[in-house]
Every structure is written in structure tokens, then in C-alpha cells.
N, C-alpha and C positions, 0 to 999 in steps of 0.2 A: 504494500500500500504506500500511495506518495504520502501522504500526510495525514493529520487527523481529518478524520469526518464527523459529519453532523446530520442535524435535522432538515438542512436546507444542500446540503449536501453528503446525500449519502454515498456518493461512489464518483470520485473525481473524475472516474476513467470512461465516464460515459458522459458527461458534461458537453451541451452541445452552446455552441454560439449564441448571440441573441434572435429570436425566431422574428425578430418584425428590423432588422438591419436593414437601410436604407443609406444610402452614399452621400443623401442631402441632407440626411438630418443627425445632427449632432446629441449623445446623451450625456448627461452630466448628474454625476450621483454626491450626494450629501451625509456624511454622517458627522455626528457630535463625539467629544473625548470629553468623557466627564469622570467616566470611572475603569481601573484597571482591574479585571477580574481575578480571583484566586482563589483556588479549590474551596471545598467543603471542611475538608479532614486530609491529610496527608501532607507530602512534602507541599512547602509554598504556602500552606494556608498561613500560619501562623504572624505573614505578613501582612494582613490584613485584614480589614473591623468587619463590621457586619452587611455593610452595604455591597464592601468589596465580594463577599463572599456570596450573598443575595444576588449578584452581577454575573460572577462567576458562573453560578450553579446554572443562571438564563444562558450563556454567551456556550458552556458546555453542551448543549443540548441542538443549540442553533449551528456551530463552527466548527464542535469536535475539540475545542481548546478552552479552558476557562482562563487563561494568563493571557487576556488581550485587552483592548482598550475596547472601549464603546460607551453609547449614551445612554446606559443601564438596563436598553430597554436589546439592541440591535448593538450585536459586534463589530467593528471595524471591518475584519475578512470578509465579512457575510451582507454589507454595506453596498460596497462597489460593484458597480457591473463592469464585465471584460469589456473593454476598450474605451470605456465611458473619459469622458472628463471629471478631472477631482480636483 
């Protein structure tokens, strides 16, 4: 497996382009850094409070990773789309 996976991405290796691509039109995606996730219980946790962990335990679910940044609600990885503007 290339990486971790998730709820929005469960199998990288089947991952197709975006289905309404158009050559005229430009996409541009938005996410917030508010909070950096970190596990439940195990290694990592212990670096951070309850919000981090509450953040964590969403971004694990969504991305396959709970140690990323996002706006508590949506992950950073899980944010952008392939080829967009950021």
C-alpha cells in the first residue's frame, strides 16, 4: 500500500481524475489550519489536549492519518483536489 487510507479514500490505486475536467475552467480548493490532529491512545497522543485528539480521531477516519493539520472538521490531504489551485 502507498500510504495510509481512509474514509474518503479507501484504495489510492484506483483513484480516478476529476470526472467533470474541462480545459477552460479552473478549480481552486480551500481549506483552514486550525488544529493538528493526534491519536486517541498510543504513541503521539500525549502531545496533545482534547480538541487535538477530538480532531485527530475525525481526520483518522477521513485520511487514514490522525497527525495532520485541518479545520477540525476536514483534513488538509482530504481538502484539495488533484490539480486544483490552493
Amino acid at each position: 500500500m502507498a500510504g495510509p487510507t481512509g474514509l474518503l479514500n479507501p484504495n489510492p490505486a484506483s483513484a480516478h481524475a476529476l470526472p467533470h475536467t474541462h480545459t477552460q475552467l479552473a478549480y481552486v480548493t480551500i481549506c483552514g489550519k486550525f488544529v493538528r490532529g493526534v491519536p486517541l491512545s498510543g504513541p503521539g497522543s500525549e502531545a496533545g489536549g482534547l480538541l487535538a485528539k477530538f480532531a485527530g480521531a475525525g481526520y483518522q477516519q477521513v485520511c487514514g492519518s490522525a497527525q495532520v493539520w485541518g479545520d477540525f472538521i476536514v483534513p488538509q490531504p482530504a481538502a484539495h483536489l488533484e490539480g486544483a489551485l490552493q
